[in-house]
C-alpha positions as CSV (number, residue, x, y, z in Angstrom):
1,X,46.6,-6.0,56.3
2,X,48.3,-3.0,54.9
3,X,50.0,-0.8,57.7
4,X,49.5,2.8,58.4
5,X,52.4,4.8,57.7
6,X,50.9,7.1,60.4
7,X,50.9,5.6,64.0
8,X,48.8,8.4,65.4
9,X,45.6,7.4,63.4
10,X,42.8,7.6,66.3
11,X,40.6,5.3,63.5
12,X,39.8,1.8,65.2
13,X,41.9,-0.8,63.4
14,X,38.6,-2.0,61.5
15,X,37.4,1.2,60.2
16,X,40.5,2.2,58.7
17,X,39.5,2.8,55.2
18,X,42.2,0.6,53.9
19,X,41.9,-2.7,56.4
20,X,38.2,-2.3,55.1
21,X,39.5,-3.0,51.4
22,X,41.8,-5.9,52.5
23,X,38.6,-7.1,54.6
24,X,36.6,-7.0,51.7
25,X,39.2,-8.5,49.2
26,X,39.1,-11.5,50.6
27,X,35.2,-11.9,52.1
28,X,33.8,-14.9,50.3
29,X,31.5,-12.9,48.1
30,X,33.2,-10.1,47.1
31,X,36.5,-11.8,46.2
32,X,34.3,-13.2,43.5
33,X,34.8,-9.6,41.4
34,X,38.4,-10.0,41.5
35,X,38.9,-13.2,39.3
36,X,39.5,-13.3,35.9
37,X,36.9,-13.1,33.4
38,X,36.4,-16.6,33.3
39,X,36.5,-17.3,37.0
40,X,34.4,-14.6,37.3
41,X,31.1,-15.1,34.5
42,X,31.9,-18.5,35.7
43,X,30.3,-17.3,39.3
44,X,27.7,-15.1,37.8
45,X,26.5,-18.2,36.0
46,X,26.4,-20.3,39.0
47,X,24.4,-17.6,41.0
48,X,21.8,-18.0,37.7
49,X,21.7,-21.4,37.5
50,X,20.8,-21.8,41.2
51,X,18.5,-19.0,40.4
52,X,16.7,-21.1,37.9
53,X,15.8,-23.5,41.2
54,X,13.2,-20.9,42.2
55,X,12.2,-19.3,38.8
56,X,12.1,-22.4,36.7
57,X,9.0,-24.0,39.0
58,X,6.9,-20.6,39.0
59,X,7.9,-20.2,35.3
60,X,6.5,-23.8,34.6
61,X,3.4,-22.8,37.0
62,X,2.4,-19.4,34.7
63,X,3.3,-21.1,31.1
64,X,3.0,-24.9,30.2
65,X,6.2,-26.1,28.8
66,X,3.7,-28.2,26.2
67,X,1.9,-25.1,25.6
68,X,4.4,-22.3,25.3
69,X,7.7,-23.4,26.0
70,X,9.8,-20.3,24.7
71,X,7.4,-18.1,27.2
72,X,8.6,-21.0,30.1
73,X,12.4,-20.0,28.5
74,X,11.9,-15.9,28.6
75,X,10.1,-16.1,31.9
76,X,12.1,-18.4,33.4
77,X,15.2,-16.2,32.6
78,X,13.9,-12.9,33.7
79,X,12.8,-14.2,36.7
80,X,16.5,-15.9,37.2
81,X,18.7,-13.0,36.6
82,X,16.9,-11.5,39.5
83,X,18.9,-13.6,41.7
84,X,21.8,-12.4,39.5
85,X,20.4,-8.5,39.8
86,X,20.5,-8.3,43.8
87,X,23.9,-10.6,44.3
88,X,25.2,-7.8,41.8
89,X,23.6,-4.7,43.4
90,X,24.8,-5.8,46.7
91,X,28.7,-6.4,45.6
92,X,28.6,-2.9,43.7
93,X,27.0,-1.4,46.9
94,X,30.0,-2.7,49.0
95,X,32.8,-1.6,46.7
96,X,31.4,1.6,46.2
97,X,31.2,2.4,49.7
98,X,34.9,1.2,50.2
99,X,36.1,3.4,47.3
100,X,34.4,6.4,48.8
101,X,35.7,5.7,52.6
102,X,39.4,5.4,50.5
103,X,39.0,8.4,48.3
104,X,37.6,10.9,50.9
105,X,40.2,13.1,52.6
106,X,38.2,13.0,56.1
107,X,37.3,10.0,57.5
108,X,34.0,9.5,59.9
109,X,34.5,6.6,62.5
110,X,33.2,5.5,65.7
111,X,35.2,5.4,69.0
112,X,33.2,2.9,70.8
113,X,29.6,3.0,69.6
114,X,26.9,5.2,67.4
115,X,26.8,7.7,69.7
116,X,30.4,8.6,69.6
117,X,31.6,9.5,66.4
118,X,34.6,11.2,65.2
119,X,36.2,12.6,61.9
120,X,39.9,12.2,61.2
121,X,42.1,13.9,58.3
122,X,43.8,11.9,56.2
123,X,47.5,12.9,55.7
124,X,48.6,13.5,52.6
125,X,51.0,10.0,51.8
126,X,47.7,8.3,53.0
127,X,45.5,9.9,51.1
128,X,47.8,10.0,47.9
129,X,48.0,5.8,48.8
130,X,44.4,5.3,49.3
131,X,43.4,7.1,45.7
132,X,46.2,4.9,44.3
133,X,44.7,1.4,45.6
134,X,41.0,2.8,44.4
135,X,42.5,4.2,40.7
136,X,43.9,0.5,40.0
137,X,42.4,-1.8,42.1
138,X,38.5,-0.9,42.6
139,X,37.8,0.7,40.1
140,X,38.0,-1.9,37.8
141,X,35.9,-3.6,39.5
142,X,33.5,-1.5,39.8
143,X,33.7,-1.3,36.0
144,X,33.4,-4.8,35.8
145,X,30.1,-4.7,37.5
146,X,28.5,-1.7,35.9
147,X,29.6,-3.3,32.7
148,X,27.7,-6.5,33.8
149,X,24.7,-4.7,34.7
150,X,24.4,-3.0,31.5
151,X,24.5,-6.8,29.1
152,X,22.3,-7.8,32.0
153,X,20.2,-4.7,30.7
154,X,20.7,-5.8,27.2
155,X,19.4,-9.3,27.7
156,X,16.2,-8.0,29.4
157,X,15.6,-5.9,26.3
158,X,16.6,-8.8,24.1
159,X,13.8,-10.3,26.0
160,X,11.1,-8.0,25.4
161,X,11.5,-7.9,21.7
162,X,11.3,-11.3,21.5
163,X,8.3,-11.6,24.3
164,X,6.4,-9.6,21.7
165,X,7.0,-11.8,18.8
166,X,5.3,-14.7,20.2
């Protein structure tokens, strides 16, 4: 964990904006969007392919694979990439909320339960550090995943075109 250079931060240990970024660097999901490219479409693929264990049967259940195979193919694959879809909503959801809890100047926490909460002012070398980690380390994730959403667009659309061919 990354130390406060301020030791009169009132922020529980765990809601420190920046402990939360080291948390989620290394939770098993998320540390999934800081691979390479390889490593990473590498995961993406797996999620599909295990995907395909529950889209594959009800693919096979609405078109015949003797009857209209490519149909099984599209179908199949649209209903796959949902798994895909939600894996990949959920991972931008948590590192957007991180990059807004390091970029924001006041931070909301909770002393010891809902009912308590508190805000807290960044100083200005913690602020200054926090917008540094998010410029060059989240950001290009979050990047990474909108760029992944948008071919995930593309092949849906691919899809379609080809859906009305047959």
């Amino acid at each position: 964990m990354i130390e406060s250079s301020v030791s009169n931060c009132p922020v529980p240990r765990e809601q420190q904006p920046v402990n939360e970024y080291e948390a989620l660097k290394v939770a098993w999901l998320y540390r999934d969007c800081t691979l390479s490219w390889r490593g990473y479409i590498g995961k993406i693929l797996w999620i599909y392919s295990i995907s395909w264990l529950i889209a594959g049967p009800v693919a096979a259940a609405s078109f015949p694979l003797h009857k209209y195979f490519a149909k099984f193919l599209l179908g199949g694959s649209a209903g796959a990439s949902i798994g895909v879809l939600l894996i990949l909503v959920r991972l931008y959801s948590g590192w957007f909320y991180v990059r807004n809890r390091l970029r924001s100047p006041v931070i909301f926490y909770e002393e010891s339960g809902w009912y308590d909460g508190q805000t807290w002012t960044k100083p200005e070398d913690i602020l200054a550090r926090d917008r540094l980690i998010v410029s060059y380390q989240i950001q290009p994730i979050l990047r990474r995943l909108e760029l992944t959403f948008a071919v995930l667009a593309g092949l849906y659309l691919l899809g379609i075109v080809i859906w009305q061919f047959l």
